[in-house]
BAMAR-196854 format. One line per field, with one value per residue (C-alpha): x, y, z. Coordinates in nm, 3 decimals. Layout:
east <- [X;...]
north <- [Y;...]
up <- [Z;...]
This chain:
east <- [-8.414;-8.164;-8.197;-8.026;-7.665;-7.414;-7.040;-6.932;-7.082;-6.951;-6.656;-6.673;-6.804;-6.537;-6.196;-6.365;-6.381;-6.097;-5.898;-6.079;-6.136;-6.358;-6.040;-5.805;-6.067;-6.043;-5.686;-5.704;-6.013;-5.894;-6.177;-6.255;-6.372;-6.670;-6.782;-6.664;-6.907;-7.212;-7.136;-7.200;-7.456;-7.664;-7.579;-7.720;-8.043;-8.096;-8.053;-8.207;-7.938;-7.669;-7.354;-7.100;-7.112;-7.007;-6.966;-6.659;-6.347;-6.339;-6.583;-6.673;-6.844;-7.174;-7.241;-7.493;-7.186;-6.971;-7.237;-7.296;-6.889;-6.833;-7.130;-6.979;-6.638;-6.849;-6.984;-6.670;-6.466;-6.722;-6.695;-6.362;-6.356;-6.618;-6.393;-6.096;-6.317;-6.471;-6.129;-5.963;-6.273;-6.208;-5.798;-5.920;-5.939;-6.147;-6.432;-6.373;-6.126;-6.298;-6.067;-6.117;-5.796;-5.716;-5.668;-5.360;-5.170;-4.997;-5.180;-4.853;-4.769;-5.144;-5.146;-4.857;-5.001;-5.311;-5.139;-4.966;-5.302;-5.442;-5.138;-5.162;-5.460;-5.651;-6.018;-6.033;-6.266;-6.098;-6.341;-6.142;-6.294;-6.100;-6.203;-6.091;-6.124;-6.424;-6.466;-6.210;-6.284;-6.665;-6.681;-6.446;-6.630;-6.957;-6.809;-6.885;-6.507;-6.235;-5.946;-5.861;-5.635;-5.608;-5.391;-5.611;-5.819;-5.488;-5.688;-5.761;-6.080;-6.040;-6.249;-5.986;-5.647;-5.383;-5.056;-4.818;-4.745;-4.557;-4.515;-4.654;-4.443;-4.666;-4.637;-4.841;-4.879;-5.030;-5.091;-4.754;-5.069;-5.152;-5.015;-4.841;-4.634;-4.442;-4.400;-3.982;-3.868;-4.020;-4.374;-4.594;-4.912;-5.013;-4.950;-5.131;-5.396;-5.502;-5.577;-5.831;-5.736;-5.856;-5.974;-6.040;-6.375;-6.512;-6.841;-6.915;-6.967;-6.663;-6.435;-6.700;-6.567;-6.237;-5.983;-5.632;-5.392;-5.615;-5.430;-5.655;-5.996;-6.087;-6.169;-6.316;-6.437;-6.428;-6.497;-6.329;-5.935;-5.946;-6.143;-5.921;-5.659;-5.803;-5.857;-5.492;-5.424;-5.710;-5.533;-5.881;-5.635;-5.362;-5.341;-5.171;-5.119;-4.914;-4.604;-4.640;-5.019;-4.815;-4.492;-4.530;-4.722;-4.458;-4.195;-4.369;-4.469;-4.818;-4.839;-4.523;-4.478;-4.420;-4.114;-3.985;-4.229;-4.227;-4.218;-4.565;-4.724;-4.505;-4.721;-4.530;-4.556;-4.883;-4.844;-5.067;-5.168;-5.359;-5.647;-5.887;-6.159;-5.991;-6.267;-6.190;-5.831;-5.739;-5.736;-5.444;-5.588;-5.617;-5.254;-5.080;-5.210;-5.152;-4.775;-4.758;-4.904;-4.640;-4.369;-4.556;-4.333;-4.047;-4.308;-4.305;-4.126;-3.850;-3.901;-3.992;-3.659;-3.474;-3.677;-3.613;-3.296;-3.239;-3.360;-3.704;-3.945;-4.015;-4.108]
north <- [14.844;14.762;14.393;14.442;14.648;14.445;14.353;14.555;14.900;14.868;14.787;15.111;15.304;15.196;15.285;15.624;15.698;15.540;15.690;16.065;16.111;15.914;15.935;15.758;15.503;15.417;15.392;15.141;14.956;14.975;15.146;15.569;15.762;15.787;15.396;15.478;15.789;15.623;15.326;15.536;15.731;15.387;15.282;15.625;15.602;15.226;15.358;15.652;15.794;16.091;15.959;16.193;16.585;16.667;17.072;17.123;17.011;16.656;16.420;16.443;16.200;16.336;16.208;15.976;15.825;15.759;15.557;15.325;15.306;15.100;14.846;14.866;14.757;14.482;14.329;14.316;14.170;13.893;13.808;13.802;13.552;13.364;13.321;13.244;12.956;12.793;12.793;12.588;12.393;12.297;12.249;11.949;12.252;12.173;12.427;12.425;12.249;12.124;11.967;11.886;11.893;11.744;11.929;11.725;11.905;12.227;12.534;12.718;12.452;12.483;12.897;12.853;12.641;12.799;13.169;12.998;12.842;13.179;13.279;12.957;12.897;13.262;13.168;12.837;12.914;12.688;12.570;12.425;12.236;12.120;11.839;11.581;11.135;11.002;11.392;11.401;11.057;11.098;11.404;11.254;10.884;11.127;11.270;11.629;11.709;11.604;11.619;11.473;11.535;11.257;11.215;11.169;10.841;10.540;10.364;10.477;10.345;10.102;10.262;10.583;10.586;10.741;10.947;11.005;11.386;11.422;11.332;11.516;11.484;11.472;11.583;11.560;11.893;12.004;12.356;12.446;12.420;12.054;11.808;11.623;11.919;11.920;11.524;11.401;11.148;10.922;10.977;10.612;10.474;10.433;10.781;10.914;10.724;10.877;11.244;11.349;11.287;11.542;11.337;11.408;11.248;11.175;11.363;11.070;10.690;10.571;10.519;10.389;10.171;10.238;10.487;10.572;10.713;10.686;10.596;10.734;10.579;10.922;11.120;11.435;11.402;11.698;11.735;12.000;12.098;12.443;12.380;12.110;12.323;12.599;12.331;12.192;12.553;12.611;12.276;12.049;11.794;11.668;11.564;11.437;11.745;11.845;12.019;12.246;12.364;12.375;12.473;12.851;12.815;12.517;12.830;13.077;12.834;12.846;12.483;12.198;11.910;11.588;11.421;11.222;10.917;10.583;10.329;10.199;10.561;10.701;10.838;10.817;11.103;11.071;11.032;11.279;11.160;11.321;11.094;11.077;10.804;10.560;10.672;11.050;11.143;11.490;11.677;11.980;12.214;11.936;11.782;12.091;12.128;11.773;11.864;12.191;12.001;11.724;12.026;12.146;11.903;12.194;12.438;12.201;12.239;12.005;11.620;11.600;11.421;11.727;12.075;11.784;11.793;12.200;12.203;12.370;12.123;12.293;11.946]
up <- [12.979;13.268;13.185;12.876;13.039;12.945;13.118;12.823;12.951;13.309;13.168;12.954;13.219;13.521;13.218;13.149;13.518;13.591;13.282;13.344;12.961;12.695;12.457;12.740;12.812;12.407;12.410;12.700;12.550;12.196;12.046;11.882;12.137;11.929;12.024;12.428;12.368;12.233;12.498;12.755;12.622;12.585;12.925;13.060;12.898;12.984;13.374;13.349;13.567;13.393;13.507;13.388;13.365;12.972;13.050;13.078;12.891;13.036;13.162;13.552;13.782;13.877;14.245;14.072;13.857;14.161;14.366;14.080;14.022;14.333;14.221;13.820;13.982;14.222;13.907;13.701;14.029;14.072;13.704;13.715;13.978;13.809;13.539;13.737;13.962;13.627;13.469;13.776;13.781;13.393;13.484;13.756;14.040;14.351;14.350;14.758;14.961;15.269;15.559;15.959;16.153;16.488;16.807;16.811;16.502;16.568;16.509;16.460;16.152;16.007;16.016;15.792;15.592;15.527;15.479;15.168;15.052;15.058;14.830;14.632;14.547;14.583;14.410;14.629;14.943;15.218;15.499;15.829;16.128;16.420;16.646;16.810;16.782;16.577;16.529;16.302;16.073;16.055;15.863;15.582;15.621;15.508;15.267;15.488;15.420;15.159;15.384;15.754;15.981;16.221;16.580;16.859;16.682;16.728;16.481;16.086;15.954;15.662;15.375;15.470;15.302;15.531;15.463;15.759;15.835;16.138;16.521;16.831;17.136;17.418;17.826;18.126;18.296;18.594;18.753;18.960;19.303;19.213;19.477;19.149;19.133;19.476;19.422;19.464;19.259;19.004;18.929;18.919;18.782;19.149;19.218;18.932;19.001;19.332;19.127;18.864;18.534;18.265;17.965;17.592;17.508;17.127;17.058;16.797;16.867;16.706;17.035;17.231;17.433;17.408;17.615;17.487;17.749;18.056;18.368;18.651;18.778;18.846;18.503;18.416;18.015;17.807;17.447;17.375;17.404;17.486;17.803;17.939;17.853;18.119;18.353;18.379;18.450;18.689;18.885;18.839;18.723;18.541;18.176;17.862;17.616;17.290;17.380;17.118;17.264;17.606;17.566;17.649;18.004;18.058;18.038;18.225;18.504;18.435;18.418;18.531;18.289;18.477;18.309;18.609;18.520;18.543;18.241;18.268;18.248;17.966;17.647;17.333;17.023;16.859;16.517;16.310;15.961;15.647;15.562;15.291;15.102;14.891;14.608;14.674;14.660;14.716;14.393;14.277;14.594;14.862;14.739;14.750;15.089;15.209;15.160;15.301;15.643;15.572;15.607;15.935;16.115;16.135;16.262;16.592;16.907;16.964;17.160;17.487;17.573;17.401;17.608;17.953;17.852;17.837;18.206;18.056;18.194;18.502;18.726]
């Protein structure tokens, strides 16, 4: 017997509860009360379970009735998005939009963008990695995720087509206690050289054997940003980071950005681009969000040559 409810009796049941009469729930449903009636009548009998009292002049929940009203209106939600996911599916709708962004790309720019998703595109899950180098290629090169984000990899594999977003100004900071700190004048190669150097390193094999931005014999590697970020500010070392990751502890004095540098150990912006396989272009979801990134490029703090210039550098 309760294999054979039907959408069509929840639906009864919820506008009758909802409605607070059999008569108003057949005005909203377009049918006599009669049919609403013999509806629920049906639907009572295949539970076994009375859901409304019929005593008095109107029809009352019975404390049976309002414990299955919450899972009638969990089954008629999760239709409704059923409906809603196969109908964006049959307009050319990504089921799921799947992306991996680099560390490199401004969290402040990708919150926005993924708050108007959420508005955009409301039945499309969205399902976000971050990670840094080959970390960022290999999941699209699998076909793991439809969408890249690449900054910290200088070179875009070939079977990847690439679209230019934006670019990251970048700074070397150092905890206001590191010896790099104190330092007069122009900072050199040779100088930088004789401290630890914090470095990013790829959790896949697809840099091996290469370094990008690596100016000190003596390294620390991490694999992950966050915990070179805490190091810079623990004074371990000094670094290469995005101004817009640093920009607050560079005005608080939590970390010193180290502007004064010579030619030969300047880092230029890192340009951040949206990549994906030339056989799997991003569909409606994944293109709407490609451009919303491309915009993320006003979410970002201004050059590094620009906050030197406003006397905010702090070193």
């Amino acid at each position: 017997m309760l294999e054979a409810i039907s959408l069509d009796q929840l639906r009864t049941f919820v506008a009758a509860a909802e409605t607070g009469s059999f008569s108003a729930a057949g005005r909203q449903l377009r049918r006599a009360q009669s049919v609403i009636s013999h509806t629920l009548a049906n639907l009572e009998a295949q539970t076994g379970v009375k859901l409304f009292d019929r005593t008095g002049r109107y029809p009352v929940l019975t404390d049976a009735g309002r414990a299955l009203l919450q899972e009638a209106r969990g089954v008629l939600q999760g239709m409704n998005a059923f409906k809603a996911k196969a109908k964006s599916m049959s307009d050319g709708l990504e089921p799921e939009l799947t992306a991996v962004i680099d560390v490199m790309y401004p969290m402040q720019a990708l919150t926005k963008a993924v708050g108007g998703f959420r508005v955009a595109f409301p039945h499309t899950p969205l399902r976000l990695y971050v990670e840094a180098l080959g970390g960022v290629a290999k999941p699209v090169l699998d076909g793991t995720c439809a969408l890249g984000v690449i900054g910290s990899l200088p070179t875009i594999p070939n079977a990847l087509q690439a679209e230019m977003l934006l670019d990251v100004p970048m700074v070397k900071v150092v905890a206001p206690s590191h010896p790099l700190a104190s330092v007069q004048g122009e900072i050199t190669l040779q100088e930088l050289s004789k401290h630890v150097q914090l470095v990013l390193t790829d959790r896949t094999d697809l840099t091996e054997g290469n370094s990008y931005g690596v100016f000190s014999p003596l390294t620390w590697r991490l694999a992950d940003m966050g915990a070179k970020h805490a190091f810079l500010c623990a004074g371990f070392g000094w670094g290469h980071m995005p101004l817009a990751m640093v920009q607050a502890q560079i005005l608080s004095g939590e970390l010193v950005a180290l502007t004064r540098e010579s030619a030969d150990c300047r880092v230029p912006p890192i340009p951040v681009q949206a990549v994906y396989r030339h056989d799997n272009p991003p569909g409606p979801a994944g293109r709407w969000f490609l451009e919303q990134l491309k915009d993320g490029s006003r979410a970002c703090p201004t050059t590094l040559t620009e906050f030197a210039r406003a006397g905010k550098d702090g070193g």
